[in-house]
C-alpha positions, -999 to 999 in steps of 0.1 A, spaced: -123 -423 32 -97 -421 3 -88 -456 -14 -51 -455 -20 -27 -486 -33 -61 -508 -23 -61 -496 11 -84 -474 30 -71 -446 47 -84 -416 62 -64 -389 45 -57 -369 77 -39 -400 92 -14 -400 62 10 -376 55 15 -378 20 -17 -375 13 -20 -345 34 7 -332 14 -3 -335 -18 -40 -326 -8 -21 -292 8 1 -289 -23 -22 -290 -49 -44 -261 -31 -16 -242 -27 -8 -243 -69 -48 -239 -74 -41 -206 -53 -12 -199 -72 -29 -199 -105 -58 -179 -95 -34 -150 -83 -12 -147 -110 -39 -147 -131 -53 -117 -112 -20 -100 -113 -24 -105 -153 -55 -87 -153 -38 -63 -132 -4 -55 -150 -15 -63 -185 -33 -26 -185 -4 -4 -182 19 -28 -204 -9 -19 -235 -8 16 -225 27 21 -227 32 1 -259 4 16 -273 23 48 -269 53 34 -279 40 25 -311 20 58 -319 31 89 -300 65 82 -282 87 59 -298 106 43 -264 142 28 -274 143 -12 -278 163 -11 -250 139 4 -227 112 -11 -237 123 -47 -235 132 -37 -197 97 -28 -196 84 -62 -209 104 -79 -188 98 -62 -167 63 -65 -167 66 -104 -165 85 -103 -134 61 -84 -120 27 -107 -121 49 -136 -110 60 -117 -83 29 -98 -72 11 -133 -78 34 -148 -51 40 -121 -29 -3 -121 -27 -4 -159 -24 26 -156 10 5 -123 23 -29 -144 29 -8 -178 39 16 -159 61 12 -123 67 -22 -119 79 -28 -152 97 5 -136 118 -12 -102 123 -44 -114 134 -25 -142 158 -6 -114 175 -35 -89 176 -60 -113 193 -32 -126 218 -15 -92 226 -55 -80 236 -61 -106 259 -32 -96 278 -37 -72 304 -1 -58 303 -10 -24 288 31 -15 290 40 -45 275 14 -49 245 26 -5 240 64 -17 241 56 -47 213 35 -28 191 57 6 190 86 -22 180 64 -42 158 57 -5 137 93 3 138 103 -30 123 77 -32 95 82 3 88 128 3 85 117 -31 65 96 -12 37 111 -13 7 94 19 -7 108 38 22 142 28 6 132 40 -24 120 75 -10 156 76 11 173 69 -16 162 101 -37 163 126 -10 202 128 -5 205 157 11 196 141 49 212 108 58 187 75 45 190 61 81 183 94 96 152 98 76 147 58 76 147 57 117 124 90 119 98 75 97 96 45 118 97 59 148 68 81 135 48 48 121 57 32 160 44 57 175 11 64 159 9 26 156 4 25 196 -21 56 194 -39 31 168 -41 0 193 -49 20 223 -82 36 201 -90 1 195 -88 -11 229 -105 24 247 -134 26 214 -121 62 205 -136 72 172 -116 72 146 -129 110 131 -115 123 165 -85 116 164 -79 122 126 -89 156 128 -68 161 158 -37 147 140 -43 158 104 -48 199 124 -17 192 139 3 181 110 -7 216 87 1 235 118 32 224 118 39 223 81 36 263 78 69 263 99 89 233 81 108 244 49 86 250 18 113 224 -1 109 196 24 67 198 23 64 174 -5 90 150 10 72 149 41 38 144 30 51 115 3 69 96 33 30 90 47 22 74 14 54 55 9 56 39 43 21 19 41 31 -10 14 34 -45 7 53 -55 36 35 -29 63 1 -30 47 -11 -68 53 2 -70 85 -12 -39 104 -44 -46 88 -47 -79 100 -31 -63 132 -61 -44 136 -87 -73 129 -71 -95 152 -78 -68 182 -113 -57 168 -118 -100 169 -114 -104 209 -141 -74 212 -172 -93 196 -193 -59 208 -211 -35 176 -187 -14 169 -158 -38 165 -160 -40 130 -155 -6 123 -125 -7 145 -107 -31 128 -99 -5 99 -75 28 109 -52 12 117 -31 17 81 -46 55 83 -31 64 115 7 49 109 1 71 76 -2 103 97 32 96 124 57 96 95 42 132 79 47 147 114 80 129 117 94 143 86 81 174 92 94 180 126 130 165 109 125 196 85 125 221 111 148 205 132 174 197 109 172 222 86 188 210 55 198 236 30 179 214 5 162 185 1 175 176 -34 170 145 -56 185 119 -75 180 116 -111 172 86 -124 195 64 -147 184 43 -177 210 14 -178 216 10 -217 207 -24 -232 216 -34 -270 217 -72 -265 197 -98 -245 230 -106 -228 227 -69 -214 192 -76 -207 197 -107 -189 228 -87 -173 206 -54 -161 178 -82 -140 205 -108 -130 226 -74 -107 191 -61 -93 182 -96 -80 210 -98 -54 209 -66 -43 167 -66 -37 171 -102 -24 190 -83 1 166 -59 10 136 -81 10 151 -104 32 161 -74 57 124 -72 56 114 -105 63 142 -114 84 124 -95 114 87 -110 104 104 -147 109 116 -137 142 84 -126 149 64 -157 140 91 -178 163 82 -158 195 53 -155 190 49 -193 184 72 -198 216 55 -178 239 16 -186 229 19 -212 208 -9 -197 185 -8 -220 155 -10 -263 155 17 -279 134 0 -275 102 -7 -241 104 28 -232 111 41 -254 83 15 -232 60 29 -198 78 58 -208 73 61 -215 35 39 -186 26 71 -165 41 90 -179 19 64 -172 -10 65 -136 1 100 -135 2 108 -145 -39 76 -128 -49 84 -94 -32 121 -100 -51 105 -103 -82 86 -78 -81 110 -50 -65 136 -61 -96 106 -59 -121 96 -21 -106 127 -9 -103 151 -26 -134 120 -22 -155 98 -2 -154 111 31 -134 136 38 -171 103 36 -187 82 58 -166 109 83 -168 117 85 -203 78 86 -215 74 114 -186 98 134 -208 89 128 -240 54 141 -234 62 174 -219 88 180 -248 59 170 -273 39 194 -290 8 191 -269 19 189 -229 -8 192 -217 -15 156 -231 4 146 -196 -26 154 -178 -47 132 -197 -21 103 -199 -14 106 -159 -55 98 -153 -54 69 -175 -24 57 -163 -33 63 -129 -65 43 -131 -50 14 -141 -17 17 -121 -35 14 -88 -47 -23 -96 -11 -37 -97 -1 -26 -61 4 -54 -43 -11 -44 -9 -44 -31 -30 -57 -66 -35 -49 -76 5 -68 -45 11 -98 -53 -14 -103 -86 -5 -98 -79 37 -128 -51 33 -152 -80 11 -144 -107 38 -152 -82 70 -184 -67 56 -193 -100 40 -193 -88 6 -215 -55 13 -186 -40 3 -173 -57 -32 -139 -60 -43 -151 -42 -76 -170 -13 -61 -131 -9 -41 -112 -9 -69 -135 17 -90 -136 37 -59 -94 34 -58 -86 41 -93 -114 68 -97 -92 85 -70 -56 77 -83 -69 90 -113 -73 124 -106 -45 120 -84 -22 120 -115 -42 142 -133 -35 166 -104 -1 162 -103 4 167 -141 -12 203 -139 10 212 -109 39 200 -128 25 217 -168 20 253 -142 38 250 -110 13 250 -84 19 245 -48 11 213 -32 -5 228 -2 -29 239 -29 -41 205 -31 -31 194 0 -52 213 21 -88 217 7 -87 181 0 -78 171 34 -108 195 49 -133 177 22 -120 141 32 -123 150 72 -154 167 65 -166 138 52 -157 116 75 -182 137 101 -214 128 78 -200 92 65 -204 61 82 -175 51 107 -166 18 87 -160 36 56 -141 67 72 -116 38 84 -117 19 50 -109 50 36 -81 63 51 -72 31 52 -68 31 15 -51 61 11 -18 48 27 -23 11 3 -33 33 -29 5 46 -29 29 16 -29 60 8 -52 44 15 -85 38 52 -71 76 50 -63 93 39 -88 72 46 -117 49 69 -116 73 93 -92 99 90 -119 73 100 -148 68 130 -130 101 135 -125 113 136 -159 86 156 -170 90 182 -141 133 178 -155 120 186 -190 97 215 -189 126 233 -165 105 232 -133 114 224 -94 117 186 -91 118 188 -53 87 209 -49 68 202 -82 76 166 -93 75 155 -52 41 151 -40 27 128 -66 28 104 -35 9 123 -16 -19 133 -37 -24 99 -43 -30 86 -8 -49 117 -5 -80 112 -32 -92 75 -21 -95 95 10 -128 112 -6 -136 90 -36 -144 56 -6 -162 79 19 -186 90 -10 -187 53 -22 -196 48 12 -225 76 13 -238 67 -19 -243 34 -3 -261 47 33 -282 64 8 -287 36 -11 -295 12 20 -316 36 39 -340 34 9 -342 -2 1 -347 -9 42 -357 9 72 -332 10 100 -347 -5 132 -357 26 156 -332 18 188 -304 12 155 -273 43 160 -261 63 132 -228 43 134 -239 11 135 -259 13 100 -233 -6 83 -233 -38 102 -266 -40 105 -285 -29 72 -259 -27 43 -268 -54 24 -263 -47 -14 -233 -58 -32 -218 -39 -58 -202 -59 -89 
């Protein structure tokens, strides 16, 4: 009972009060994640102006695109976080468990190839990718990426559904893609494997996922648990095989590349002018990409009425949170801080010591993973399934250990022009050999994480570091610079499936499995320790 004006009410019989009670949660929310995307961004804005204030001197006008663009990023990731967890996943999950119960295999296919398409043509980083591959059409390469993510999204539901391990089918797919990749053009490889990465981001990410939980949900047997992760990893496999097959089939002469353009800035008026263009044009974008998730939510409302009235209010508005945080932050990325990660990418490989690039890309990489969005919906979504055997922390070491030497990587085959499929290859064997040896939850968390490792601060700043420093040192931007994407959804592959040994090991000596206990179910059943 809640005294109010000297009456007694029960608060769920008056609206205002539910109101505020909802508001003020909602701003309590609010301050805890933009606080968290402070922690997050606040890393790589001391890196760079460390550097800026030592080693590489970065013009004013740069660098205050940097800074502000640095603010507009934790705003935006802060809100676009806030909208995912209101909006993004409570939708997933809702469709998932509804769409299972169903026993209209044709129709639940036909949804789920469109629901892949949609989420995928909606991605912003895809845009990004299109946009600096000129040399085949953007929609061309747009519409074969999501037809790819479409397709291996209904692969993905139909293993939940039939229980078809998830190792299987990844080294199925995974032998099938470098089969075909040794008859695609050696200058499209890097394009190809970068579209994987790039298609699996803030939009796409929190919705498959929850996709995937929502399914695993109406199962309730062992197993389910490890089956709601994959999901991510498998619509990361479609568009490599897409792109690749494009390659051979369309044969472009080459796959060239856009450079990238530093808009110059000598007054705040030009500083206000630089944000106040990019914000129309990425409102656009964003709300081509939400446009199709608000459709969604009305039919599915309409046709199973899956949320009460104050649910769908609370879907509703986290849309909208998602919508102005993802503009934010796509303005901040791109207006901000894609000049900067250009123009300190050339100034260290025309300094003394290049080879400081490799050093700079690790550090740089480790912190860089923490401010993609669709890492924190994928941190958090692993704590709450396990119920907190696997912490938040022990993810995000796991992640940036792996984006580390992801960028480190790609610095040497910049610095001495090694081929990708040097990488490439023996680090997909390890990662699917692994996944033979490591438990089922983590191969899924895993591969999972590869695809939400490499979001739009892989595009649009650390793709451009590389490029300028590939540009600088005289080397082939389209093979050497491309790839960076790829190599990092490829490490977290390995670094999460040996988190997720080390902690078998760990579990099967602190406690004794029970003897009629499987090899797969070990997780669910005896990890216990949390790792802070």
């Amino acid at each position: 009972m809640i005294l109010l004006d000297g009456e007694t009410e029960t608060w769920y019989n008056n609206p205002i009060l539910q109101f505020r009670k909802g508001a003020a949660a909602i701003n309590q929310k609010l301050k805890e994640k933009i606080l968290e995307s402070l922690s997050s961004v606040l890393p790589i804005t001391a890196i760079v102006l460390v550097l800026s204030a030592t080693l590489i001197p970065i013009p004013i006008g740069t660098l205050l695109l940097f800074l502000a663009g640095a603010v507009l990023l934790i705003v935006g990731m802060g809100l676009f976080s806030l909208g995912a967890d209101m909006a993004m996943m409570p939708m997933g999950e809702a469709m998932g468990s509804r769409l299972t119960r169903t026993r209209n295999i044709a129709l639940v296919v036909l949804v789920f190839f469109a629901m892949g398409v949609i989420v995928t043509v909606a991605e912003p980083d895809l845009t990004v990718l299109a946009r600096q591959v000129p040399a085949i059409p953007d929609l061309v390469l747009i519409l074969t990426v999501a037809a790819g993510v479409g397709f291996f999204l209904v692969l993905a539901m139909l293993r939940t559904l039939f229980k078809v391990k998830l190792r299987h089918l990844l080294l199925g797919f995974y032998l099938l893609v470098f089969v075909v990749a040794f008859f695609t053009p050696k200058s499209f490889l890097a394009v190809a494997f970068d579209s994987g990465g790039v298609t699996t981001g803030p939009i796409t990410v929190p919705f498959i996922m929850a996709l995937g939980i929502g399914m695993a949900s109406t199962r309730g047997d062992s197993s389910s648990q490890e089956d709601s992760f994959g999901m991510v990893a498998l619509s990361s496999v479609g568009p490599i095989l897409a792109v690749l097959l494009l390659g051979i089939c369309y044969n472009p002469s080459s796959a060239g590349y856009t450079v990238v353009s530093t808009p110059e800035v000598d007054t705040s008026i030009e500083l206000a002018l630089a944000f106040a263009q990019g914000v129309p044009h990425y409102a656009g974008e964003v709300f081509t990409a939400i446009l199709p998730m608000g459709v969604v939510l009305f039919l599915l409302q309409l046709f199973t009425r899956a949320f009460g009235r104050r649910k769908l209010q609370r879907v509703t508005v986290g849309l909208g949170y998602t919508f102005v945080g993802l503009i934010l932050f796509l303005t901040g990325v791109n207006v901000g801080f894609m000049p900067a990660g250009y123009f300190l990418g050339s100034a260290l490989a025309a300094s003394p010591a290049p080879w400081t690039l490799i050093l700079l890309g690790a550090v740089m990489g480790w912190y860089i993973v923490a401010a993609e969005p669709a890492v924190h919906v994928l941190n958090r979504q692993v704590e709450e399934v396990t119920s907190g055997a696997i912490s938040q922390g022990a993810m995000q070491r796991s992640l940036s250990l792996g984006v580390a030497a992801a960028l480190g990587l790609s610095m040497a085959r910049i610095l001495w022009g090694i081929p990708l499929l040097w990488f490439i290859l023996p680090g997909y064997a390890v990662a699917l050999g692994l996944s033979i040896v490591t438990p089922p939850i983590f191969t899924g968390i895993a591969f999972d994480s590869g695809g939400v490792a490499s979001g739009p601060m892989t595009a649009t700043f650390l793709l451009p570091f590389a490029m300028g420093a590939c540009e600088t040192i005289g080397g082939d931007i389209l093979t050497d610079a491309f790839g960076i994407v790829a190599l990092v959804a490829m490490t977290p592959l390995v670094t999460i499936q040996v988190l997720g040994l080390w902690y078998q090991l760990k579990t099967q000596a602190g406690t004794a499995a029970p003897a009629e206990t499987e090899p797969d179910d070990i997780i669910e059943y005896d990890l216990t320790p949390v790792a802070e």
